[in-house]
FIKOLZA-1660 file (N, C-alpha, C; in steps of 0.1 Angstrom, whole numbers, plus 5000, padded with zeros to 4 digits):
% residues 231
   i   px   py   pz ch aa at
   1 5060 9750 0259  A  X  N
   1 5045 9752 0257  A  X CA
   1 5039 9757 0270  A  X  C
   2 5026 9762 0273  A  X  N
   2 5022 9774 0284  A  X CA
   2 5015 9765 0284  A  X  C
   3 5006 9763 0293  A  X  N
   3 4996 9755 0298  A  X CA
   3 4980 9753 0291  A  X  C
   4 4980 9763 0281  A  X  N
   4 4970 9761 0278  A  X CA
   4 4975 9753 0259  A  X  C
   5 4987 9752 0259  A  X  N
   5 4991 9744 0244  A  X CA
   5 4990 9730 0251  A  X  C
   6 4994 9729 0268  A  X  N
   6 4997 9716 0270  A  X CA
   6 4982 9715 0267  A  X  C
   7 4971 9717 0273  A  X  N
   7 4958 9712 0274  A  X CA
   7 4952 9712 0262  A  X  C
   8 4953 9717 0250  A  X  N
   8 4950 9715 0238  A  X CA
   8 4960 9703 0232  A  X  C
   9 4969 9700 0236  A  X  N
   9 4975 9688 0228  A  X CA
   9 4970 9673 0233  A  X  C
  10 4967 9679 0247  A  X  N
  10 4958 9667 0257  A  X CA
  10 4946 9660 0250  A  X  C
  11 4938 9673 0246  A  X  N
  11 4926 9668 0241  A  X CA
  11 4928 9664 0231  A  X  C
  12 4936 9666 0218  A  X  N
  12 4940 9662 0210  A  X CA
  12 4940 9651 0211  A  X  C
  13 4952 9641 0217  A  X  N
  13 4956 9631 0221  A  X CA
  13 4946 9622 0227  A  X  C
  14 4936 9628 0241  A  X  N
  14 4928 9622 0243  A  X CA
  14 4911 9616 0233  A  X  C
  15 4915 9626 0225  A  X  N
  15 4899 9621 0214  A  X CA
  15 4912 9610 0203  A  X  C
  16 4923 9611 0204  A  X  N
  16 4926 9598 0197  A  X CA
  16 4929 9586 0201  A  X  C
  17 4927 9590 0217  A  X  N
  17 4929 9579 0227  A  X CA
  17 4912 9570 0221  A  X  C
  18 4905 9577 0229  A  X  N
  18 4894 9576 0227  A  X CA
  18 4890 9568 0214  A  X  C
  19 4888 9571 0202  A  X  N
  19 4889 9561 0192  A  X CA
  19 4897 9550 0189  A  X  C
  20 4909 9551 0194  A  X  N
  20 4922 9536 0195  A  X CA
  20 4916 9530 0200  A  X  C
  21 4913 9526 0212  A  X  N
  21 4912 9525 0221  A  X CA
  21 4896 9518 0231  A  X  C
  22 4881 9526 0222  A  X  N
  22 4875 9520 0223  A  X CA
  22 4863 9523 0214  A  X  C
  23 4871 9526 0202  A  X  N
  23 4865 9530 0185  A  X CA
  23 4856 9540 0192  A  X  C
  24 4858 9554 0192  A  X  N
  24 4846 9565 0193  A  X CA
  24 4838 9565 0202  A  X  C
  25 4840 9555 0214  A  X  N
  25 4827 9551 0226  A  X CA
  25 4833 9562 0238  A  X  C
  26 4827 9573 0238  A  X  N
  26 4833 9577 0248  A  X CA
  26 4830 9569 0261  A  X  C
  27 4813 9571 0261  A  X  N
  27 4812 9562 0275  A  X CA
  27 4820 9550 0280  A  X  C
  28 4820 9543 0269  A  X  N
  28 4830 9528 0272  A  X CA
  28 4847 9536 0276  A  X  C
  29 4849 9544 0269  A  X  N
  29 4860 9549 0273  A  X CA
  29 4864 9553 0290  A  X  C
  30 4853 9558 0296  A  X  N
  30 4852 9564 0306  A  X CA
  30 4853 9555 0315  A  X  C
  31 4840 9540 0314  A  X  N
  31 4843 9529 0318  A  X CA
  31 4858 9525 0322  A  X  C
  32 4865 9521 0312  A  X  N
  32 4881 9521 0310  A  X CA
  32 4889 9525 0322  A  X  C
  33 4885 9537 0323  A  X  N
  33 4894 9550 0332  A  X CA
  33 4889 9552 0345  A  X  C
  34 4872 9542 0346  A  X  N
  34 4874 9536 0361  A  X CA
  34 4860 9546 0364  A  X  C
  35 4855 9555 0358  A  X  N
  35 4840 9562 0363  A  X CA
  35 4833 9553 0355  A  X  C
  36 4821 9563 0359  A  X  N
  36 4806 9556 0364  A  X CA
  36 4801 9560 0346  A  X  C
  37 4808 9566 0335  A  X  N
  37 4802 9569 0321  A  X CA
  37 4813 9576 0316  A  X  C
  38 4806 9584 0304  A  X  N
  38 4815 9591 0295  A  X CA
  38 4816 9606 0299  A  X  C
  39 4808 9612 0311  A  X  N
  39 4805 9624 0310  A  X CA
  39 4818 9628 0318  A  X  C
  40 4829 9624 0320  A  X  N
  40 4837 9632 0324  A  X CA
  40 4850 9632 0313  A  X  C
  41 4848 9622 0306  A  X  N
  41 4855 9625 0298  A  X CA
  41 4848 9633 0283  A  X  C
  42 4834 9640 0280  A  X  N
  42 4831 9646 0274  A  X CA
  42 4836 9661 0279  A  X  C
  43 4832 9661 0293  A  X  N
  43 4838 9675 0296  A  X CA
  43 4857 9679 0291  A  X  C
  44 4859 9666 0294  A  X  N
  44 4876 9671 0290  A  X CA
  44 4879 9675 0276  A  X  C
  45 4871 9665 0269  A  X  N
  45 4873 9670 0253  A  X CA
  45 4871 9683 0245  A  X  C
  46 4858 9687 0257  A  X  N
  46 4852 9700 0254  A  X CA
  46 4859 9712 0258  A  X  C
  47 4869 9708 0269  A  X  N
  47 4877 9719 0277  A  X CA
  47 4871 9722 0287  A  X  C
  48 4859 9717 0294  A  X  N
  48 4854 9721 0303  A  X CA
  48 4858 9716 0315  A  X  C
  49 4867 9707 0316  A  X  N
  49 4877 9700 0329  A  X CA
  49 4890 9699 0321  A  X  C
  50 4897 9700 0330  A  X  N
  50 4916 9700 0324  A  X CA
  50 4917 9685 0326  A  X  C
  51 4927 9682 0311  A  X  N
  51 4930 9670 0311  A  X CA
  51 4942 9662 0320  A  X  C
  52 4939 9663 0334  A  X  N
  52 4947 9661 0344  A  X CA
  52 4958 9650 0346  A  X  C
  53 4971 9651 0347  A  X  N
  53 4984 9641 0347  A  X CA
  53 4974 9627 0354  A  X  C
  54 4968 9629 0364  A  X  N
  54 4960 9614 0366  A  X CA
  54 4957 9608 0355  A  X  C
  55 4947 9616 0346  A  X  N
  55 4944 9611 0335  A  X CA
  55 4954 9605 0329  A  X  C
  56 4963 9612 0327  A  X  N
  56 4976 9611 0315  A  X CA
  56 4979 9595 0317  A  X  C
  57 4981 9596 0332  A  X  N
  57 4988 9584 0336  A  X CA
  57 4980 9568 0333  A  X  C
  58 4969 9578 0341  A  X  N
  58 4957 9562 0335  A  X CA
  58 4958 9556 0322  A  X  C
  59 4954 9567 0314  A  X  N
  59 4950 9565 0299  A  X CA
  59 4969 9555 0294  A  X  C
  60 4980 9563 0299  A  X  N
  60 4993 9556 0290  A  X CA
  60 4998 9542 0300  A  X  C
  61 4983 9537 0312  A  X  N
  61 4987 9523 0317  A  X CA
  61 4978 9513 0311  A  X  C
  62 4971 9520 0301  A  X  N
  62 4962 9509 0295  A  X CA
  62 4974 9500 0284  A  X  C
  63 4966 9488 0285  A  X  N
  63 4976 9478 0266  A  X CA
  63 4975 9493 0258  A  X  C
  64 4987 9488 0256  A  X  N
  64 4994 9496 0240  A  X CA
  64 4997 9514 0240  A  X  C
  65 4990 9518 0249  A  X  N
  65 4990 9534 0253  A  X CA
  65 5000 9533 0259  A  X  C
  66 5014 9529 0262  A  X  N
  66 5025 9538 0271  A  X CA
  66 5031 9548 0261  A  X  C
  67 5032 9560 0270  A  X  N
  67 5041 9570 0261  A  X CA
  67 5030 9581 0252  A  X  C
  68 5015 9573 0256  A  X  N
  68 5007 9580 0241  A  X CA
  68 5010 9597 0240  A  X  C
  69 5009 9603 0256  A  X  N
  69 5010 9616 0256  A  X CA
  69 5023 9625 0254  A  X  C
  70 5031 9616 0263  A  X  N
  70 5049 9622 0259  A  X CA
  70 5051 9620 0246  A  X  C
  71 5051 9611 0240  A  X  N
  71 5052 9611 0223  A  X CA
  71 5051 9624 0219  A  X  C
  72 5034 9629 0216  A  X  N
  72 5030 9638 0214  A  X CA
  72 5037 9647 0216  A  X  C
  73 5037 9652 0227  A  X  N
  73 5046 9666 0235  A  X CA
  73 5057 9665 0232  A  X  C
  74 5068 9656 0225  A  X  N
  74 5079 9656 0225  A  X CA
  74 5078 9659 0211  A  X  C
  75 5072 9654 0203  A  X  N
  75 5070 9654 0187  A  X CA
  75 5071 9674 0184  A  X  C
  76 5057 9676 0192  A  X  N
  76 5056 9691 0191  A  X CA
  76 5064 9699 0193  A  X  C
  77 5070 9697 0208  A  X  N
  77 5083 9702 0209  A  X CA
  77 5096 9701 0197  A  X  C
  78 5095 9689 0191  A  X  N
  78 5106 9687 0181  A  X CA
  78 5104 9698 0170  A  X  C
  79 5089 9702 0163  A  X  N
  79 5082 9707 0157  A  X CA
  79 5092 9724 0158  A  X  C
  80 5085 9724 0169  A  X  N
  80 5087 9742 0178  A  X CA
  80 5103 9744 0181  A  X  C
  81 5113 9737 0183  A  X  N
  81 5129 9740 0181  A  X CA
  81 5130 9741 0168  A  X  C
  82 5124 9729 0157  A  X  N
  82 5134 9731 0148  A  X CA
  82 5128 9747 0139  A  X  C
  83 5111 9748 0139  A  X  N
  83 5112 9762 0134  A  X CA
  83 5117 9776 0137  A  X  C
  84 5120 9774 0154  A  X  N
  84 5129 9786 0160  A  X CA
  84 5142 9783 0160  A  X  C
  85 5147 9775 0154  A  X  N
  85 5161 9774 0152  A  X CA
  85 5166 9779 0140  A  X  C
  86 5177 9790 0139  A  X  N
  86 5183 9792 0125  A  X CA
  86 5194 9786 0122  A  X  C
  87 5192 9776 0110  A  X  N
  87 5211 9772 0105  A  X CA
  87 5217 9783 0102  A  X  C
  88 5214 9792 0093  A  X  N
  88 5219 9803 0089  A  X CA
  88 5233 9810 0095  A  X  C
  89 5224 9812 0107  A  X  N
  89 5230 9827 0117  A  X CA
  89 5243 9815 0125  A  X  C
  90 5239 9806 0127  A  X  N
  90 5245 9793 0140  A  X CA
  90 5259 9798 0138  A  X  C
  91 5267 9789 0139  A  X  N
  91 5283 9783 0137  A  X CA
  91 5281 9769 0127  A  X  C
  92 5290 9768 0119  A  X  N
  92 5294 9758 0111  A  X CA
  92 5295 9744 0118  A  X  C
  93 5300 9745 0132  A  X  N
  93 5300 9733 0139  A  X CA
  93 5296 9731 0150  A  X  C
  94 5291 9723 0159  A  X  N
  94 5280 9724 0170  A  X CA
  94 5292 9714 0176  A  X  C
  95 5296 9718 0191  A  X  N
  95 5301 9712 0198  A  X CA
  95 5293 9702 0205  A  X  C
  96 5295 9691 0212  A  X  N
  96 5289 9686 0225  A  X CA
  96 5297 9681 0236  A  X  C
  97 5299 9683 0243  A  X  N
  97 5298 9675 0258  A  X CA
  97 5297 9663 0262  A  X  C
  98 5302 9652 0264  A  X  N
  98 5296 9641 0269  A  X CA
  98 5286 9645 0283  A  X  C
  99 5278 9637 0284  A  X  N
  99 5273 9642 0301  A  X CA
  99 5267 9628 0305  A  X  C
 100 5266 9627 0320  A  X  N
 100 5259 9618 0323  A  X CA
 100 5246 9619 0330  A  X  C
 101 5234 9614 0325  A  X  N
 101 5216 9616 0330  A  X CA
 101 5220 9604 0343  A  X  C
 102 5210 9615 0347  A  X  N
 102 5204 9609 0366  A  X CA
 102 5194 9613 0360  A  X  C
 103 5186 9595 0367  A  X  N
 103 5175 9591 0358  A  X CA
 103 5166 9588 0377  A  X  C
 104 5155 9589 0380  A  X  N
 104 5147 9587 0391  A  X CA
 104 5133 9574 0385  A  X  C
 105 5128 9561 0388  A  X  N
 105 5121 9553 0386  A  X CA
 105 5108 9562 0384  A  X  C
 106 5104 9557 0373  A  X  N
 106 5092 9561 0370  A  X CA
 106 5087 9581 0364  A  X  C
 107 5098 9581 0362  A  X  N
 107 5097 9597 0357  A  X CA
 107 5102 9604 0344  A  X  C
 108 5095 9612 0337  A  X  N
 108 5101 9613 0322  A  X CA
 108 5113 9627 0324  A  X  C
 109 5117 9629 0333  A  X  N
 109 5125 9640 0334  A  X CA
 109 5138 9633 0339  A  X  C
 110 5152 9643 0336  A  X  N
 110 5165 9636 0342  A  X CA
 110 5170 9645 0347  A  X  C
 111 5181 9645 0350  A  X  N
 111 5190 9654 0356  A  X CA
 111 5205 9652 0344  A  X  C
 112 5211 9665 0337  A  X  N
 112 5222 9663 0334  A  X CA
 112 5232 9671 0337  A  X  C
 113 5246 9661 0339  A  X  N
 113 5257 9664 0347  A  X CA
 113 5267 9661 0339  A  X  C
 114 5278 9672 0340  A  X  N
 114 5290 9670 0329  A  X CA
 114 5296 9654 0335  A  X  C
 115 5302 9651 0322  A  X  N
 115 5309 9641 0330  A  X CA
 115 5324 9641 0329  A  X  C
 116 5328 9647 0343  A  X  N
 116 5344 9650 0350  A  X CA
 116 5354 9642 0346  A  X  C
 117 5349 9631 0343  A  X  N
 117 5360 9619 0337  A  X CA
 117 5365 9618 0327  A  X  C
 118 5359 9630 0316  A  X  N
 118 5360 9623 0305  A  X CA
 118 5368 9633 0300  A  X  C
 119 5383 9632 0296  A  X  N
 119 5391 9641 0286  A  X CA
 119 5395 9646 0274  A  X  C
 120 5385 9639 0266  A  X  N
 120 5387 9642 0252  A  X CA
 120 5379 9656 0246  A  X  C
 121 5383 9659 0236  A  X  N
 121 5377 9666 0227  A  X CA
 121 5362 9664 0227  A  X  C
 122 5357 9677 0223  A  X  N
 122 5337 9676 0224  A  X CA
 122 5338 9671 0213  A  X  C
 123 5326 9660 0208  A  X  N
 123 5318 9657 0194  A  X CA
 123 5318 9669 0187  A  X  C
 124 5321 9669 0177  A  X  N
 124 5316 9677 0168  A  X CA
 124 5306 9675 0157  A  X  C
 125 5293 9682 0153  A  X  N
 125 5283 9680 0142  A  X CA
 125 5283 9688 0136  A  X  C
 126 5286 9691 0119  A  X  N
 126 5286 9700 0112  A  X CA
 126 5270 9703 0109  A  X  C
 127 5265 9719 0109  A  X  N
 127 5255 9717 0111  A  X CA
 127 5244 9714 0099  A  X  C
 128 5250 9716 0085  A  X  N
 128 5248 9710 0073  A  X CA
 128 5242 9693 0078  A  X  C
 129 5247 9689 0083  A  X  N
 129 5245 9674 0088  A  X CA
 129 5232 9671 0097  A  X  C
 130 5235 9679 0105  A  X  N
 130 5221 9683 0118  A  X CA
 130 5206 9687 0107  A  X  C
 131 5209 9700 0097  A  X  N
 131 5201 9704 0093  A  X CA
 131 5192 9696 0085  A  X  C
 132 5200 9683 0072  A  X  N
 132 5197 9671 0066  A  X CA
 132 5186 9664 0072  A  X  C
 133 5188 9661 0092  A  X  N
 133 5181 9654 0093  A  X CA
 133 5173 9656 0101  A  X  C
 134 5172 9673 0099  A  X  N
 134 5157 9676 0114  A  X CA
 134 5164 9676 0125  A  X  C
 135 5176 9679 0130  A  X  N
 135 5178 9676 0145  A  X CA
 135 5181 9690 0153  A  X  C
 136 5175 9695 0162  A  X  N
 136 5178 9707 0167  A  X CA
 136 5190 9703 0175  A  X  C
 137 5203 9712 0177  A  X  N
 137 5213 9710 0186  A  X CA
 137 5208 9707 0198  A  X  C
 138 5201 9715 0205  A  X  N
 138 5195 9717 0223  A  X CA
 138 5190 9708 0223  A  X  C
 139 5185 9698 0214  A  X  N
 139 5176 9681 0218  A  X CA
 139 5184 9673 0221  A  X  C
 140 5198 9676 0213  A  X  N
 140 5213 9664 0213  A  X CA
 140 5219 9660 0226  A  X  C
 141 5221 9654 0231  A  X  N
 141 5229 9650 0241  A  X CA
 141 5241 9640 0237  A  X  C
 142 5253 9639 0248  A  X  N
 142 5267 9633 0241  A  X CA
 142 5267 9626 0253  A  X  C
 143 5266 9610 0250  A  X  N
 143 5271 9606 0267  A  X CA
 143 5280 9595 0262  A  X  C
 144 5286 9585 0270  A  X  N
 144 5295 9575 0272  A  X CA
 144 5290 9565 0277  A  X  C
 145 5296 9551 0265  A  X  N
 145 5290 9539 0269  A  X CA
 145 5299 9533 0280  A  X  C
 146 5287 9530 0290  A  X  N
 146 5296 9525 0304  A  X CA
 146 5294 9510 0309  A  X  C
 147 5290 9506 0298  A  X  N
 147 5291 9488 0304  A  X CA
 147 5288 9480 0288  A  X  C
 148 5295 9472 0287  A  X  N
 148 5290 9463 0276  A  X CA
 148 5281 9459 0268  A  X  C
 149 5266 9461 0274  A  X  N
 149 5256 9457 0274  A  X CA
 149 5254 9454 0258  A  X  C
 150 5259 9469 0250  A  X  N
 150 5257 9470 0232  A  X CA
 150 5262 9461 0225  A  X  C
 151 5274 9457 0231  A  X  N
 151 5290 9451 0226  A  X CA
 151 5286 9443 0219  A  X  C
 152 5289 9443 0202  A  X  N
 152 5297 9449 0194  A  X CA
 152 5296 9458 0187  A  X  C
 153 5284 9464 0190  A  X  N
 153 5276 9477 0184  A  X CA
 153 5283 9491 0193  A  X  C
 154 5279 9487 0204  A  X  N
 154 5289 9500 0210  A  X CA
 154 5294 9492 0221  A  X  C
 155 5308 9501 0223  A  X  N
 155 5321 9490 0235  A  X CA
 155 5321 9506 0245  A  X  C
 156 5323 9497 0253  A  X  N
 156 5328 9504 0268  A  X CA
 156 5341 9521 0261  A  X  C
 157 5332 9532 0262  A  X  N
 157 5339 9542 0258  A  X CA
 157 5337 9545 0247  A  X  C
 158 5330 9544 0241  A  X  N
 158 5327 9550 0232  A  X CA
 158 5319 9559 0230  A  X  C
 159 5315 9573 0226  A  X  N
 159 5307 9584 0223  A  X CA
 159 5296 9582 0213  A  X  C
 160 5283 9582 0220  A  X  N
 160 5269 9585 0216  A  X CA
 160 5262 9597 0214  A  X  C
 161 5254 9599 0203  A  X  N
 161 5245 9610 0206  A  X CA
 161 5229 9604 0207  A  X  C
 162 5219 9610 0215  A  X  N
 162 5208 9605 0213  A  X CA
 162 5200 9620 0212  A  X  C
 163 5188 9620 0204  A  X  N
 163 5180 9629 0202  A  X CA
 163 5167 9629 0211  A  X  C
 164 5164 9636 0219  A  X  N
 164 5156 9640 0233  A  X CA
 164 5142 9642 0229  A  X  C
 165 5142 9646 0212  A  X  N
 165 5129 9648 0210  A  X CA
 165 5121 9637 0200  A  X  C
 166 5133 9625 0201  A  X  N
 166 5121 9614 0196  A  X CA
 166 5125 9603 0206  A  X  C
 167 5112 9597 0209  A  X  N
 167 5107 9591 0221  A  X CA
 167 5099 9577 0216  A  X  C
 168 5096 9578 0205  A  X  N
 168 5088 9568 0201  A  X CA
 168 5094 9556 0196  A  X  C
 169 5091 9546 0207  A  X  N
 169 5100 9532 0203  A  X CA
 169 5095 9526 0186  A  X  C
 170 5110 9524 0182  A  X  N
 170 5106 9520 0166  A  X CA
 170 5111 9507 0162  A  X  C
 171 5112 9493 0159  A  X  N
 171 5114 9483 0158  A  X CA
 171 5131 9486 0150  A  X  C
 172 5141 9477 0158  A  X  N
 172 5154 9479 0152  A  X CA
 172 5160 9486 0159  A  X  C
 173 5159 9503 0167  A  X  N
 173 5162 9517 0166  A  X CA
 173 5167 9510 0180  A  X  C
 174 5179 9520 0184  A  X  N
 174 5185 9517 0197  A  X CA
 174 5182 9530 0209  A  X  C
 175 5175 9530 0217  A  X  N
 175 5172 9542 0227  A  X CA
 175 5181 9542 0235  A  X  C
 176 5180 9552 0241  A  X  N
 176 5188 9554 0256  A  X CA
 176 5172 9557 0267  A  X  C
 177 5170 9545 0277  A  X  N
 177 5160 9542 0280  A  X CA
 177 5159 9546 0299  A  X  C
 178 5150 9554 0302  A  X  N
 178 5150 9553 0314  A  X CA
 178 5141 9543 0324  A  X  C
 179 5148 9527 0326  A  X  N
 179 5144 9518 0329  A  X CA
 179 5139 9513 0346  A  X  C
 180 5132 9519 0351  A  X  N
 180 5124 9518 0362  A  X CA
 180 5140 9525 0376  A  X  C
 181 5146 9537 0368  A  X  N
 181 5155 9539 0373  A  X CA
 181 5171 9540 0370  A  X  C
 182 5172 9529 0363  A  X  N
 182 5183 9524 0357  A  X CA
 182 5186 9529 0342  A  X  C
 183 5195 9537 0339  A  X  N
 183 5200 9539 0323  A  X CA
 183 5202 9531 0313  A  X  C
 184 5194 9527 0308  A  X  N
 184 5198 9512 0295  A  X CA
 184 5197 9524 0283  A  X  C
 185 5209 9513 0273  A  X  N
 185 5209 9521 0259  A  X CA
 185 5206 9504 0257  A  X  C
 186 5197 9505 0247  A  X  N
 186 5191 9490 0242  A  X CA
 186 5184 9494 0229  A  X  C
 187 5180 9479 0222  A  X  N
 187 5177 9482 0207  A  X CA
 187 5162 9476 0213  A  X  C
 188 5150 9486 0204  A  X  N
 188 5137 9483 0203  A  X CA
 188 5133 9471 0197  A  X  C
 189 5127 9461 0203  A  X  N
 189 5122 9451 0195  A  X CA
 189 5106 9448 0200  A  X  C
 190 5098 9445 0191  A  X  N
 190 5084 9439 0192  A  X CA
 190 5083 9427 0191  A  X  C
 191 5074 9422 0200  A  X  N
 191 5072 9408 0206  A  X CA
 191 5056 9408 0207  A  X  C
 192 5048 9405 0198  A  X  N
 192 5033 9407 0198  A  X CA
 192 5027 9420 0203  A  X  C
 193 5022 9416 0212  A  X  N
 193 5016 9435 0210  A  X CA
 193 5025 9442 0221  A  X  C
 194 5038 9438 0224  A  X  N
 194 5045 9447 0236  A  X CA
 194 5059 9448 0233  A  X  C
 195 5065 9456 0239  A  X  N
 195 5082 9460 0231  A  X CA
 195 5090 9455 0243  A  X  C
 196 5100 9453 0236  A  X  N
 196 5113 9444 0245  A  X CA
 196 5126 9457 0242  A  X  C
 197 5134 9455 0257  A  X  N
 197 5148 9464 0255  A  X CA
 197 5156 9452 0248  A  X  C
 198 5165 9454 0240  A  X  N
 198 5173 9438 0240  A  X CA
 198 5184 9442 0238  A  X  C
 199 5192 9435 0243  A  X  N
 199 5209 9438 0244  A  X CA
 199 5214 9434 0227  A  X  C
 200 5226 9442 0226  A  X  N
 200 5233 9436 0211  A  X CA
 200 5243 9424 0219  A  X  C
 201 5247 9426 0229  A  X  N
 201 5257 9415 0234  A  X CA
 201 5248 9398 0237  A  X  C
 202 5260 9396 0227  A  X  N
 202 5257 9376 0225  A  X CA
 202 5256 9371 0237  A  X  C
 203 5261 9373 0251  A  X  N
 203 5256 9366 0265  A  X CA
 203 5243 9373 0269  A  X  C
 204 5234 9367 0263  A  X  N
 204 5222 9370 0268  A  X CA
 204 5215 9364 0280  A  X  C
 205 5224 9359 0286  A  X  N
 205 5221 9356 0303  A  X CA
 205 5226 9366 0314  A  X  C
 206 5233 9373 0306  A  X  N
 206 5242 9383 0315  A  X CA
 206 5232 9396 0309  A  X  C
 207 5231 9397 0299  A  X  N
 207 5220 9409 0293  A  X CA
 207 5205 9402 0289  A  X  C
 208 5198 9399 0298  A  X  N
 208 5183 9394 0292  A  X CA
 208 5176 9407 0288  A  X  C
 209 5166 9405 0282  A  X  N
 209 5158 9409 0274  A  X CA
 209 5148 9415 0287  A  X  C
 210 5145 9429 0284  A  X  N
 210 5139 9430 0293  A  X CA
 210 5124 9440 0290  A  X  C
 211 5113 9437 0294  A  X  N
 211 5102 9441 0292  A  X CA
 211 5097 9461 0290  A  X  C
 212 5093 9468 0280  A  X  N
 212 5093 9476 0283  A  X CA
 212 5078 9486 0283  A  X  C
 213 5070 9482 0293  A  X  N
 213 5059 9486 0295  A  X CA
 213 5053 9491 0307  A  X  C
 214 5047 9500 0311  A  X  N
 214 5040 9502 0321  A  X CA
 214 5047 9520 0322  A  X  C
 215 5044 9525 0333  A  X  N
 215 5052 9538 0335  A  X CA
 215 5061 9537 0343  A  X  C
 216 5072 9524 0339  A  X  N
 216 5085 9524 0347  A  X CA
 216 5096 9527 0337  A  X  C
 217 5092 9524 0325  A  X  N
 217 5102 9523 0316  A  X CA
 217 5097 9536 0302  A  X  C
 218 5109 9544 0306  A  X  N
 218 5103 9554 0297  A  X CA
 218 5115 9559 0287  A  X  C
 219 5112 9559 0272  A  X  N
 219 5124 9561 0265  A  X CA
 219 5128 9580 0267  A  X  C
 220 5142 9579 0267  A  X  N
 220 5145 9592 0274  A  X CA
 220 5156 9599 0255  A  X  C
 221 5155 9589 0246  A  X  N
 221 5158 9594 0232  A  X CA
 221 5166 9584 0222  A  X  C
 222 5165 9590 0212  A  X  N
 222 5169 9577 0203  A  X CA
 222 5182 9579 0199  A  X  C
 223 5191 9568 0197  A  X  N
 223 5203 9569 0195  A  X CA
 223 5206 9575 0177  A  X  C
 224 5212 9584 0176  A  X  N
 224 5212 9591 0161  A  X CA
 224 5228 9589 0152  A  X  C
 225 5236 9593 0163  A  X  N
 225 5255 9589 0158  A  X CA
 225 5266 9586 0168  A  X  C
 226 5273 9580 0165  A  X  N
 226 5282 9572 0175  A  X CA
 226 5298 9578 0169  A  X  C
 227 5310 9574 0175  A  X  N
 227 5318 9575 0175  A  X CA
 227 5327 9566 0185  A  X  C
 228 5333 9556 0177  A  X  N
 228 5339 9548 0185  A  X CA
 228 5356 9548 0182  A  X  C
 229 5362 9540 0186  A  X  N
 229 5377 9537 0179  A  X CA
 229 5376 9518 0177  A  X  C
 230 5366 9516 0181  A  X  N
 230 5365 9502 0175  A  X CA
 230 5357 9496 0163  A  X  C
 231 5368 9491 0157  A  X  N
 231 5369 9488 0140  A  X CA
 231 5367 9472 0139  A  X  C
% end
């Protein structure tokens, strides 16, 4: 997206902030976000000031708004691959790569790096299969489970895919999470009005449950198919 789709999806987002948030008041809204009324956030709605990442940040550190914006932008993005994608023309089978994300505290972006260690055969997804369920290839990622945490859900070595273009924690659903720095693959749970990472492994003193809110913890995609050798 060019800058002027991001700032239309902004406003979007922000007049639905705006009603979540403090039912249609703009001024009370504005209050919220720390000025003196609503008139700076009328101007943003109107496009007459850019809806500035400060904003962004403010608005997704209030209760219940983490993620409100990347959601969005990621949803759209999901939108805009899958229509410029053709099954048609593709290959029958979509390879992957395992790789490993370098993840930085507090940031919705990663770094990905083959991972050197790993010898086997790429995943393979027939793309009949991809097509079934909405998933563009270039959202897929293939990585490798590196510590127990899942165990018995997923064991040390086993091949994951997670989908880059859904982000929105869903009660049950296992993410791969960028956790104030740290890579957790954890299952979504709700706990009154706030979400928990929670480990599938029964020592839960060794895997606690750990809080996922503020802009330290940001889901980086959701877990979609696995491949293990344990039965």
């Amino acid at each position: 997206m060019d800058e002027s789709q991001i700032q239309e999806l902004r406003r979007t987002r922000l007049a639905d902030a705006v009603k979540k948030v403090s039912g249609g008041n703009v001024t009370a809204f504005g209050r919220l976000l720390g000025y003196g009324g609503g008139a700076f956030v009328r101007q943003m709605l109107l496009g007459n000031r850019a809806v500035s990442d400060k904003t962004v940040r403010r608005i997704e550190a209030m209760r219940g708004m983490h993620a409100w914006f990347s959601q969005a932008a990621a949803s759209q993005s999901a939108r805009e691959a899958m229509a410029a994608f053709d099954f048609e023309t593709g290959p029958l089978v979509y390879e992957l790569f395992p790789v490993e994300l370098r993840v930085s505290p507090g940031t919705e972006g990663y770094t990905v790096c083959p991972d050197e260690t790993d010898e086997d055969a790429p995943l393979s997804l027939h793309k009949h299969w991809l097509a079934r369920r909405g998933y563009a290839p270039g959202q897929l990622l293939a990585l490798r489970v590196k510590n127990p945490g899942m165990e018995p859900s997923l064991c040390v070595g086993d091949m994951f895919v997670i989908n880059t273009a859904d982000v929105t924690l869903r009660e049950g659903r296992v993410f791969a999470v960028n956790f104030y720095g740290e890579l957790l693959v954890r299952r979504a749970q709700r706990d009154g009005d706030g979400w928990w990472l929670v480990a599938d492994n029964p020592d839960q003193a060794r895997f606690p449950r750990k809080a996922c809110s503020g802009p330290g913890c940001v889901p980086l995609g959701r877990l979609v198919f696995k491949q293990s050798e344990s039965i």
